[in-house]
C-alpha positions as CSV (number, residue, x, y, z in Angstrom):
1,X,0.0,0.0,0.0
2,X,1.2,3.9,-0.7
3,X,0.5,6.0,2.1
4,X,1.0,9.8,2.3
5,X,1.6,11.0,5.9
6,X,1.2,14.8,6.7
7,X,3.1,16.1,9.5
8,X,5.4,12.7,9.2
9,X,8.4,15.1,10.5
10,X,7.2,16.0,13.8
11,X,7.0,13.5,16.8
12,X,4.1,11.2,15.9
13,X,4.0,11.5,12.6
14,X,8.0,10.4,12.4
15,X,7.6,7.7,13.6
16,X,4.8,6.3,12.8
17,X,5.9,6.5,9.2
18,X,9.3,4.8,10.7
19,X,6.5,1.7,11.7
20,X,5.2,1.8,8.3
21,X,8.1,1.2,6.1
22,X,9.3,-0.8,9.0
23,X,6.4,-3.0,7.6
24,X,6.7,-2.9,3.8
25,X,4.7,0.5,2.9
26,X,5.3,2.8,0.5
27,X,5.7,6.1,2.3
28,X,5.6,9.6,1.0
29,X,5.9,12.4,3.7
30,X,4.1,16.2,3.1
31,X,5.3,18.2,5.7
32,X,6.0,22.5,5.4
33,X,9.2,22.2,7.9
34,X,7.1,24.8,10.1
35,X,7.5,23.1,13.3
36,X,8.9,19.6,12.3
37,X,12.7,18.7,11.8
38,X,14.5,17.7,8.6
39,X,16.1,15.4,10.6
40,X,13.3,13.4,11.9
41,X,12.4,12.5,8.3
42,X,13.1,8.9,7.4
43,X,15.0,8.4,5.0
44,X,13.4,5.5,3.1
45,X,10.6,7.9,2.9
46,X,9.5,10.3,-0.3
47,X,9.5,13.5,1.2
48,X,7.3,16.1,-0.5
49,X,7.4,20.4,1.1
50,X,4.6,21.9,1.3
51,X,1.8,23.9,3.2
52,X,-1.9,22.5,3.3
53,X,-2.9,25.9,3.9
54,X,-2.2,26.6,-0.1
55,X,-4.6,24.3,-1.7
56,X,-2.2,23.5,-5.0
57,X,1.2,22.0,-3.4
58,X,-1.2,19.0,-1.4
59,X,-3.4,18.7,-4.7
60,X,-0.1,18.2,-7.0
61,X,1.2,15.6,-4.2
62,X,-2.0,13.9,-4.3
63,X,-2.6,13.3,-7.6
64,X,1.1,12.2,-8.1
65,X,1.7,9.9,-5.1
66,X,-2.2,8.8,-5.5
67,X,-2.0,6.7,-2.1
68,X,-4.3,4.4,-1.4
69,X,-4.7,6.1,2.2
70,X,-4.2,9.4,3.8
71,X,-3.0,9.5,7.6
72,X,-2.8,13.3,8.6
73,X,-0.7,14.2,11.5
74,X,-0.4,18.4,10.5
75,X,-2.0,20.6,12.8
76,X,-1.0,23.2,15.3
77,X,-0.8,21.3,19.1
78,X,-0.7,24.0,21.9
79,X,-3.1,24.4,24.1
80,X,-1.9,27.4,25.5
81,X,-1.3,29.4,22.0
82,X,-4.1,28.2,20.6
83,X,-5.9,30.6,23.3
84,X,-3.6,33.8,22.0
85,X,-4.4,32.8,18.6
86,X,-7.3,31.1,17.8
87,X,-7.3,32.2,14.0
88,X,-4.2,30.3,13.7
89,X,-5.4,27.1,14.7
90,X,-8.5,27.2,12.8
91,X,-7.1,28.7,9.6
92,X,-4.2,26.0,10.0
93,X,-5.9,22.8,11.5
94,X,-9.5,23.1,9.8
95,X,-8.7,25.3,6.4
96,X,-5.6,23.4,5.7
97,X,-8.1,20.1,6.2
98,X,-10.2,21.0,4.0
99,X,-7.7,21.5,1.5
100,X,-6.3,18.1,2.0
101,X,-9.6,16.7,1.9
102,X,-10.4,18.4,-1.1
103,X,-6.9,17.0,-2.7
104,X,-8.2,13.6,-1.6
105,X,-11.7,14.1,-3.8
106,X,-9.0,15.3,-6.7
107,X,-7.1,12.1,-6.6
108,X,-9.8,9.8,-5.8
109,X,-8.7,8.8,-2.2
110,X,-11.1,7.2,0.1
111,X,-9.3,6.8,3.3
112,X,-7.8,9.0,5.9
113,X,-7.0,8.5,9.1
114,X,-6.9,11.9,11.8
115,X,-4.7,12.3,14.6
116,X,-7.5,13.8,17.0
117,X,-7.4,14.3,20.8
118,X,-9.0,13.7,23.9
119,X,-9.1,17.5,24.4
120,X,-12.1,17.7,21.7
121,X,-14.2,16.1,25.2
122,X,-12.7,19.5,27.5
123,X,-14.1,18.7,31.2
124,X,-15.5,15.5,31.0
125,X,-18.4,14.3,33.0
126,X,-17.2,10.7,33.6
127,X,-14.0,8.9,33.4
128,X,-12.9,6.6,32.0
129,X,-13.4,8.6,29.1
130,X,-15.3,6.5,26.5
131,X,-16.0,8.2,22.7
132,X,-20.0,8.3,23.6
133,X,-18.6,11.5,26.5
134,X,-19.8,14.6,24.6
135,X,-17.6,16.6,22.7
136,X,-17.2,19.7,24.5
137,X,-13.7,21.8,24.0
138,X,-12.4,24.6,26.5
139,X,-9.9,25.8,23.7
140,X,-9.2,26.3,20.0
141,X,-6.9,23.6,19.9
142,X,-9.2,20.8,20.8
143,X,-12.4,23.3,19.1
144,X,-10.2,23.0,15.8
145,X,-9.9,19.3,15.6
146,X,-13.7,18.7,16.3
147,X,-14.5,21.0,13.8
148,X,-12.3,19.3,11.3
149,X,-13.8,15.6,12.8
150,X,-16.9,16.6,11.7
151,X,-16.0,17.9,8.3
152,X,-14.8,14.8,7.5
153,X,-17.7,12.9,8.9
154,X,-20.0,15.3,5.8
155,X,-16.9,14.3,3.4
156,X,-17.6,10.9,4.5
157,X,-21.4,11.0,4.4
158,X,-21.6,12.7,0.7
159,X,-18.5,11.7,-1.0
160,X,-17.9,8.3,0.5
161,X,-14.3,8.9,1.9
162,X,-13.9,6.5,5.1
163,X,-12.9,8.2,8.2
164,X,-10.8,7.3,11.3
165,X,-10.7,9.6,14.1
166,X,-7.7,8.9,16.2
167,X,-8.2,10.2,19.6
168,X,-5.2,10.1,21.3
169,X,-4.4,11.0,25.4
170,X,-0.8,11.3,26.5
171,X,1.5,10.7,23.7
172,X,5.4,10.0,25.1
173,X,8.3,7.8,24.9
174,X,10.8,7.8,21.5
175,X,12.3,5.6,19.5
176,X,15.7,4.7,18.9
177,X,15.7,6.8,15.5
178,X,13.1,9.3,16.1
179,X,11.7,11.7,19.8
180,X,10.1,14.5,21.2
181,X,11.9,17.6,20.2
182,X,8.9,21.0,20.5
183,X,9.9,24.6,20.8
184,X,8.3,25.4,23.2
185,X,8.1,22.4,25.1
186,X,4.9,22.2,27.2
187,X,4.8,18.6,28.1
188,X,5.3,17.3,31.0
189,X,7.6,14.5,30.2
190,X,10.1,15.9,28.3
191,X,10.4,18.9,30.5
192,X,11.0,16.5,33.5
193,X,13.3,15.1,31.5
194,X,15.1,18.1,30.5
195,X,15.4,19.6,34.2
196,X,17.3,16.2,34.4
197,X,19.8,17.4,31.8
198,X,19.9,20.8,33.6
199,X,18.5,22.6,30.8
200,X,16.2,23.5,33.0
201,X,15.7,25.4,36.3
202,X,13.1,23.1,38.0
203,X,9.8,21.6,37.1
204,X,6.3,23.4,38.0
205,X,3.4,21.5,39.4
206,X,0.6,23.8,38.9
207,X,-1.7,22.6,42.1
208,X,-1.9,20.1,44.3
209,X,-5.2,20.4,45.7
210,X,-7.2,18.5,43.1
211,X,-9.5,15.6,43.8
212,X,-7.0,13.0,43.5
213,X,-5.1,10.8,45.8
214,X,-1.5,13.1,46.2
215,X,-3.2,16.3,45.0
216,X,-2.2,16.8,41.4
217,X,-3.8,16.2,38.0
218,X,-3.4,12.8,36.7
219,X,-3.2,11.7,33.0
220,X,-3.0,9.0,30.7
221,X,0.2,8.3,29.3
222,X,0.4,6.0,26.0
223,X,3.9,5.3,24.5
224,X,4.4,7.0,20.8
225,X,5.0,3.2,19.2
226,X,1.2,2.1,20.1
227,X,-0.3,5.3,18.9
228,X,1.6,4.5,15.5
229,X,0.6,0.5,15.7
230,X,-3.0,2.0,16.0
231,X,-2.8,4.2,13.0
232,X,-1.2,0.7,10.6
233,X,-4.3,-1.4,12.3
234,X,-6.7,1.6,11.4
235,X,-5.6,0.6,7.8
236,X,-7.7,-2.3,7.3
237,X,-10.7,-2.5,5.0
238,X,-13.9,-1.3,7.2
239,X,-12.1,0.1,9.8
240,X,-14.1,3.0,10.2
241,X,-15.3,5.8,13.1
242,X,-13.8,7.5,16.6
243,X,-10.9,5.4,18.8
244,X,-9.8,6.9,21.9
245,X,-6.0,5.5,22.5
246,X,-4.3,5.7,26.1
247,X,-3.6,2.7,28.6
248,X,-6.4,3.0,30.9
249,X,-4.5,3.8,33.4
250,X,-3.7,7.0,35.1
251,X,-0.2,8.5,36.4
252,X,-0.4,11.6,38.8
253,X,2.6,14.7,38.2
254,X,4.1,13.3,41.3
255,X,3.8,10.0,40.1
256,X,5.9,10.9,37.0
257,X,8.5,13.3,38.8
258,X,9.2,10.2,41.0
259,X,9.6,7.6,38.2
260,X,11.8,10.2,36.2
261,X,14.4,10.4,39.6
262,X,14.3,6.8,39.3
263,X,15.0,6.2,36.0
264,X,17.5,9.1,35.6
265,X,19.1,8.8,39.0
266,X,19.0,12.5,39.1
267,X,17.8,15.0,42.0
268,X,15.1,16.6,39.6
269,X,14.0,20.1,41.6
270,X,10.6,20.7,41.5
271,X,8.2,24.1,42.7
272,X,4.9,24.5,43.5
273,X,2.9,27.1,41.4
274,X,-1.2,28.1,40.9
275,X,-3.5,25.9,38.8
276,X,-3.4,26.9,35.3
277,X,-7.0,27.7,34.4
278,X,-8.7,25.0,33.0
279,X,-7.0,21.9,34.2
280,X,-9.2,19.1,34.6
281,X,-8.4,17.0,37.5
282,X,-8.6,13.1,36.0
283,X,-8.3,12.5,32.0
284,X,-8.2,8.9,31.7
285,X,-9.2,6.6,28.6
286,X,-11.5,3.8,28.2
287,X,-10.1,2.4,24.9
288,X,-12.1,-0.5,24.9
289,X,-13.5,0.1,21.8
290,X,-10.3,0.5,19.8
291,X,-9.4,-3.0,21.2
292,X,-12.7,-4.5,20.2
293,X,-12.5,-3.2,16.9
294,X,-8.9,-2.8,15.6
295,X,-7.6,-5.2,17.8
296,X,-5.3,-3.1,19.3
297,X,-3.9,-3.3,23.1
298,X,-1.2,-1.4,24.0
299,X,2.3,-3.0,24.7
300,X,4.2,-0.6,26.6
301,X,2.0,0.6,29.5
302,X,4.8,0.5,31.8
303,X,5.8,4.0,32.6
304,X,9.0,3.0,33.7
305,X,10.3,1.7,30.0
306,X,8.2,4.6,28.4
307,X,10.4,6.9,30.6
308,X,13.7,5.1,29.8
309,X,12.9,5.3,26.2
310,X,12.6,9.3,26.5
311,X,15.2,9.9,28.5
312,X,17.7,7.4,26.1
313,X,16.9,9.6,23.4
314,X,16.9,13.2,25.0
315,X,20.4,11.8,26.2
316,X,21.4,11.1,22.6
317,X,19.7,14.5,21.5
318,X,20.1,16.9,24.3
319,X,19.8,20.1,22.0
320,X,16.5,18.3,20.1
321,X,17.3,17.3,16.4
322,X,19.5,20.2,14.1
323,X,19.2,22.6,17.1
C-alpha cells in the first residue's frame, strides 16, 4: 500500500511513518518544515514540502503519489497558543483540512485516518473517558480538531471517503531513531526530563489540591509506538469511526517526577505554582473500543520503560534534532 503521511516530521507523525516502512509501505511524507525537523524524516521515505494551507502543493502531491490512504498528522498542538491565537489554529488545523480533503476528492482517495485528541471532550463528565462523552472543548486547539472531525464525517457522508478519528491522550516515549523535540516544550515529560539534563531550572506543578489521591492532576500516558501501531491497524478494509487511545491507566505529576528520579538517578528540583486555568483534574481513557474493533492493546503501559525510552533519546539529542 502507498500512504501519504502529513506532519510525518514532527513526533508522531515520524515515527509512525518509521513503523510503516518498517512493515513494507510505500511512504511519502508532506510536511511544510514549520515546526517539524528535517532530521526526523526517514530516509526511506518520499518526502514532499509543502503547506496544506495553499490548496495547489497538497493537490499536486495527491494526484502524483495517488496513495491508497491518507493518515494526517499536521496541525498546530498548543493548548496554550491556541488561546492567544485562535485564528491560527483554525485557519491551520481546519482550512488546511479541508484542503487536503479536497486534494483527496482530486485524486480519488477514500481513506484518511486523523490524529485527533481527547481534548475535543474539555471537562468531562465521567472517566474513563469513553468516545460516547460529549464533545465539548475549552480551547481552539481541541475546538479545531472537532470542527475538522466533523467535516470529515460530511466528506464521508456525501463523497464516500472513510474516516478514522484517532483520539489520542498522552502521547510519550521515542524511539531509537526518532523523539520528542517541540519549541516550546509544554509537556510534562520531556520537561521533567530536560530539568534532568539541567537545561532547566526546576519543574512546576501547577496545584496540588485537586480531587485526586497526592493532589495533582493525573493523566494518561500511551507510548508513541502504540499510537503509531494504532494508526497501521486503522488501515484495514472497514475500519471506520472515533478510537480513543491511552492505557487506561492514570499517572499523577508526582507519580511521574518520581519515576523520572528513578530512571534518571538524578535530583530533579521541582516548585509549586497556581493551577493553570482549565486543568481538569482526571483524564483517563476507556479504549475498549479500539481493542474491540482494531484489535489493538497497548504494549508498553509501563511508565518506567516509556520513561527510559525518553530519557535514552533526549540523552542522545540533548539540543533536540538540528538545534
Amino acid at each position: 500500500m502507498k500512504i501519504l503521511v502529513t506532519g510525518g516530521a514532527g513526533y508522531i507523525g515520524s515515527v509512525t511513518a518509521e513503523l510503516l516502512l518498517d512493515e513494507g509501505y510505500e511512504v511519502t511524507i508532506f510536511d511544510n518544515l514549520e515546526r517539524g525537523h528535517r532530521d526526523a524524516l526517514d530516509p526511506r521515505a518520499r518526502f514532499l514540502q509543502g503547506d496544506l494551507r495553499d490548496p495547489a502543493p497538497i493537490r499536486e502531491a495527491m494526484l502524483d503519489v495517488r496513495p491508497d490512504a491518507v493518515m494526517h498528522f499536521a496541525a498546530y498542538a498548543l493548548v496554550g497558543e491556541s488561546m492567544d491565537r485562535p485564528e491560527a489554529y483554525f485557519r491551520n488545523n481546519v482550512t488546511g483540512g479541508i484542503n487536503l480533503a479536497d486534494a483527496m476528492l482530486a485524486a480519488g482517495v477514500k481513506k484518511i485516518i486523523f490524529s485527533s485528541t481527547c481534548a475535543t471532550y474539555g471537562q468531562p463528565e465521567r472517566v474513563p473517558i469513553t468516545e460516547d462523552e460529549p464533545q465539548k472543548p475549552h480551547n481552539p486547539y481541541g475546538e479545531s480538531k472537532l470542527m475538522y472531525e466533523k467535516v470529515l464525517n460530511w466528506y464521508r457522508d456525501l463523497h464516500g471517503i472513510d474516516c478514522v478519528f484517532l483520539r489520542y491522550f498522552n502521547a510519550c516515549g521515542a524511539t531509537a531513531k526518532f523523539g520528542e523535540d517541540h519549541e516550546p516544550e509544554t509537556h510534562l515529560i520531556p520537561i521533567v526530563l530536560k530539568t534532568a539534563l539541567g537545561q532547566r531550572e526546576k519543574l512546576s506543578i501547577f496545584g496540588d489540591d485537586y480531587d485526586t489521591p497526592d493532589g495533582t492532576c493525573i493523566r494518561d500516558y500511551i507510548h508513541i509506538v502504540d499510537l503509531a501501531r494504532a494508526h497501521i491497524l486503522a488501515l484495514q478494509e472497514g475500519r471506520a469511526g472515533a478510537f480513543n487511545l491511552g492505557t487506561g491507566d492514570g499517572f499523577s505529576v508526582k507519580a511521574v517526577l518520581d519515576i523520572a528520579r528513578e530512571v534518571t538517578g538524578r535530583e530533579i528540583r521541582a516548585e509549586l505554582a497556581p493551577r493553570r486555568p482549565g486543568d481538569p483534574p482526571r483524564l483517563v481513557a476507556d479504549a475498549g473500543r479500539a481493542k474491540a474493533v482494531l484489535g489493538w492493546t497497548p504494549r508498553h503501559s509501563d511508565l518506567h520503560a516509556i520513561m527510559r525510552s525518553a530519557w535514552e533519546w533526549q540523552q542522545a539529542h540533548p539540543e533536540g534534532y538540528s538545534r
